[in-house]
N, C-alpha and C positions, 0 to 999 in steps of 0.2 A: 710671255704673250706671243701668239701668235699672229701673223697676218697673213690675207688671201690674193695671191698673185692674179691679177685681173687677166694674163694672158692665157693661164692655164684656167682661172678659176677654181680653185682648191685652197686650202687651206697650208700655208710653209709650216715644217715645224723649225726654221731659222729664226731667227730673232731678225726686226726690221734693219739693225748695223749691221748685219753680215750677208754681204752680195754673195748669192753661188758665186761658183769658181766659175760650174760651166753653165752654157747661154745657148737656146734652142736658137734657128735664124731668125726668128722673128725679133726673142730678146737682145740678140748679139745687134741688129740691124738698130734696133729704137737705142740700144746702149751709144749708138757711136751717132747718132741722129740723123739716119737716112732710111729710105725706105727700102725692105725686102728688096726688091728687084736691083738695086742700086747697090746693094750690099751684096749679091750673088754677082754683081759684074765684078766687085769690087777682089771679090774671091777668085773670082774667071781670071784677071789681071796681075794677080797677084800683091794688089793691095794689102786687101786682107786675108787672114790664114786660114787655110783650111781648115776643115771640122775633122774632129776625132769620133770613130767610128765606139759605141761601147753597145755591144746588145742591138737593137733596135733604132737606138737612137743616135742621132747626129747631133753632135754636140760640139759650141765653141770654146776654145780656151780663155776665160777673161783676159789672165795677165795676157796671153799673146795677141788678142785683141788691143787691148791698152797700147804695148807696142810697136803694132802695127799704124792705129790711130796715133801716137808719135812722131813715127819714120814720116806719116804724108809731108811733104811739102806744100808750102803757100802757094802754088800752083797747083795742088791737089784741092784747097780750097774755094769754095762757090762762094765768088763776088759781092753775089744778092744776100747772103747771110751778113755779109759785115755790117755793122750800125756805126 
């Protein structure tokens, strides 16, 4: 079975349990739940990791993403989110 990634709009031919590896900014951003601009600071600072250049495309690394969202500290966290 296939499913259609709403940000590209296309059709995966991935199965819905298998995340890509790699992650455009838009994906890598919604992945860690912050928005585009907030995840290019995050990049600028070196939160998170920079993209890997392939072709045309700029592309994130999950795992290094994962990682990264790891390292943050609880002082890297926004207050308001807590419940």
């Amino acid at each position: 079975m296939t499913s259609q990634t709403a940000a590209e709009g296309r059709i995966s031919p991935l199965p819905p349990s298998l995340p890509p590896r790699g992650l455009s900014r838009v994906q890598a951003a919604a992945y860690i739940g912050v928005s585009a601009s907030l995840f290019d600071q995050m990049v600028a600072d070196g939160r998170m990791p920079k993209p890997t250049r392939i072709s045309s495309r700029t592309i994130w690394d999950r795992r290094k993403v994962d990682a990264a969202f790891s390292a943050l500290s609880a002082d890297d966290l926004n207050p308001w989110d807590e419940e």
